[in-house]
N, C-alpha and C positions, 0 to 999 in steps of 0.2 A: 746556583748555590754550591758550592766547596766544601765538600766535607773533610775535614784536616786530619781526624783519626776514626775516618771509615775502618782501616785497615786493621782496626782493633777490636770495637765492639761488633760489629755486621759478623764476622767469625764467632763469635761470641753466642751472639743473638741464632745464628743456622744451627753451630754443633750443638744447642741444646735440644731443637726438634729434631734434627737427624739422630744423636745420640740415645735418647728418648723413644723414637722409634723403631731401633735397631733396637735397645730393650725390652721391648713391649711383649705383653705377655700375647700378644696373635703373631708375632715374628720369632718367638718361641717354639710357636707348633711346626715351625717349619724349620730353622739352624738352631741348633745350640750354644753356639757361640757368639751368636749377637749380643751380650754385652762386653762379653771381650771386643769387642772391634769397638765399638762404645768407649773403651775405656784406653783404645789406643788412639781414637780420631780425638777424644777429650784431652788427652793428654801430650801429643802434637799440636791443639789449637793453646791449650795452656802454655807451651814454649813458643809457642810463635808468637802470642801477648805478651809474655814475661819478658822478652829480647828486643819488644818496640817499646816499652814504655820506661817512666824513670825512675832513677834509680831508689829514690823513696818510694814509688808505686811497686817495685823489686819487692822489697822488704815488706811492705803492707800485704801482698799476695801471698810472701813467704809464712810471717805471720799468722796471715788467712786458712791457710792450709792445716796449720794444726787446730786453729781454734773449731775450725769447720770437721776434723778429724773428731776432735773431743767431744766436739757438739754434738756429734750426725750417734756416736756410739752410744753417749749417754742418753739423747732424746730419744732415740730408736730404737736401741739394743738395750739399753737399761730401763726404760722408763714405758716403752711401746706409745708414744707419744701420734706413732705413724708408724708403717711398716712396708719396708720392701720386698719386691717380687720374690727374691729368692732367700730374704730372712733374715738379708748378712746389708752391711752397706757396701755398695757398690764402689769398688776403684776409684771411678771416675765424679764419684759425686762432690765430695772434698773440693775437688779439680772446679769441678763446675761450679761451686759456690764461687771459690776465687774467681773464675773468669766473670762471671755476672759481676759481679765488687769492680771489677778492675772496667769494664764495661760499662757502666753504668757511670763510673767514674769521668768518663774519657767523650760519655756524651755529654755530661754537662761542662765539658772544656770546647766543645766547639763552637765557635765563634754564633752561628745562627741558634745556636741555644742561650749563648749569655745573652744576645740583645734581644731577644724575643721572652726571655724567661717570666717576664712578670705574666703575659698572658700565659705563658706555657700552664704557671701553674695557675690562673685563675680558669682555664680551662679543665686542668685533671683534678683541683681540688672536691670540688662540688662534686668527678665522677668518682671519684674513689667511695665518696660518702653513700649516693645514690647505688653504687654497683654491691656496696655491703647489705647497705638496708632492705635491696631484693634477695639479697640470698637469707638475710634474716627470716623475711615473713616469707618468701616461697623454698626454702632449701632448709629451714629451722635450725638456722646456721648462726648461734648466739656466740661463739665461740671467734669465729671471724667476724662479726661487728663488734665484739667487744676491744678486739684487736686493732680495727677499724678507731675505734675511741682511743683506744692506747696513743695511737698516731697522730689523732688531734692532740693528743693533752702535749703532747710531745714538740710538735709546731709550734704551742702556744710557748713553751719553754726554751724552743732553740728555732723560733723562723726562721733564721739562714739555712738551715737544711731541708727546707722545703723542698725545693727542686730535686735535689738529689736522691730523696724519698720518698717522694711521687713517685721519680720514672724509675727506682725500684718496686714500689708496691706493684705496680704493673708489669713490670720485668717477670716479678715473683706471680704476679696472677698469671703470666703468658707461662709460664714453666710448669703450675702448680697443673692447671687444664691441661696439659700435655701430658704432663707424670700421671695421672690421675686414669686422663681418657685412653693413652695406654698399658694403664695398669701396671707401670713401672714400680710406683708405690699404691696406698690408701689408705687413707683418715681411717679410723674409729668414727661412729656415730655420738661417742659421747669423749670428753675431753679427757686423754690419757684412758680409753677403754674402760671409765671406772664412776664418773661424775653425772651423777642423773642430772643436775642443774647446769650444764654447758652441755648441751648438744651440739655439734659440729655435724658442716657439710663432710663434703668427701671432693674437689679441698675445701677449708675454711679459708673467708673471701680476703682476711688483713691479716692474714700472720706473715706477710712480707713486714711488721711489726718487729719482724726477728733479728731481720736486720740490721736494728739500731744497736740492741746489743753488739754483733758481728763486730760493724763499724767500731761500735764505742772497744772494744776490745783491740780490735787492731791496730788502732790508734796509741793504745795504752801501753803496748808493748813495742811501738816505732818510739813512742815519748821512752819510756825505761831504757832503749838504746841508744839514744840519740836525743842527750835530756838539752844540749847548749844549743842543738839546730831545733830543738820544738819551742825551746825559749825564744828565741830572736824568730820567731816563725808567728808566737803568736803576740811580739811586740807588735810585726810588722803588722798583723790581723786587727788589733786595736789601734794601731796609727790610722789605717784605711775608713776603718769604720765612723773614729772622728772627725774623721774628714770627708766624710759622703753627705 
């Protein structure tokens, strides 16, 4: 089997546990400056993805960065939505949001994922459902199944993105365990520190839910610069479709 853009997401997919880990608050007791190195391996894996991909996935990353900027300060720093290790948002998270977007992207373009995809997602749909509804009833985690629900009602309104937000939900649940188990960041027990009616795990199992936003946003702002190549983009996207 050939993987055609290994060379994109697999970098992707490592500096998030390595970066994560060199954060961690038990890698703390020992250098101090493990998230600066975090924030310069994130940030070299981010140009080495930005320089292989194209030149619209360029501008969607670029995009990415601010909306991920604006996002990570409001939800964290204004709202305490979640919170990290050292209070501030990290250099490299922005970064890393992108490279997950741009990764995620580049798996659903390899060839053994388009022909496989109907199972791909008749396999992780059902897990996505089952992996919320346990941390519901054993973690009291209504906040990530509700989120979980978000993302059905969401398929039901846009099935073409199935695939591509699947193997994000799971992206997000492999990062959120990581962030989490090394205390990089962590949840509130109750939704925004404040909502006795949402309890949340520490992470919440579907807010890779967030995503869609992300996506829907980055998209928004490639469409605002680039309004004659999204038109004929999604001429071509309805020609195909009446013809499948």
């Amino acid at each position: 089997m050939k993987l055609k853009f290994a060379h994109i997401y697999i970098p992707a997919v490592l500096v998030i546990w390595l970066g994560l880990f060199l954060d961690s608050s038990n890698m703390a007791q020992h250098i101090s400056y493990g998230q600066n190195i975090t924030n310069i391996i994130v940030c070299l894996v981010f140009v080495w993805i930005f320089f292989h991909v194209s030149k619209i996935t360029k501008q969607l990353m670029l995009f990415g960065l601010i909306i991920a900027y604006i996002g990570e300060v409001t939800l964290s720093l204004g709202l305490g939505m979640y919170t990290y290790r050292l209070e501030h948002v990290p250099f490299y998270v922005p970064l890393g949001h992108t490279i997950v977007y741009a990764g995620i992207y580049y798996i659903t373009k390899e060839p053994w994922v388009r022909q496989h995809q109907q199972n791909i997602i008749r396999l992780l749909y059902p897990i996505m459902i089952i992996y919320s509804t346990l941390w519901f009833f054993f973690a009291h985690d209504a906040l990530g199944f509700v989120c979980m629900l978000a993302v059905v009602v969401l398929f039901k309104i846009m099935p073409e993105t199935k695939l591509f937000f699947l193997l994000m939900f799971f992206m997000v649940v492999y990062l959120e365990l990581l962030g989490t188990h090394y205390q990089s960041w962590h949840w509130p027990e109750l939704w925004f520190g404040m909502f006795t009616w949402m309890p949340s795990a520490n992470p919440p199992s579907g807010i890779g839910v967030i995503y869609f936003a992300f996506d829907a946003l980055c998209l928004l702002g490639y469409k605002h610069f680039n309004l004659k190549i999204w038109r004929r983009f999604r001429r071509i996207q309805k020609l195909t479709r009446s013809h499948a």
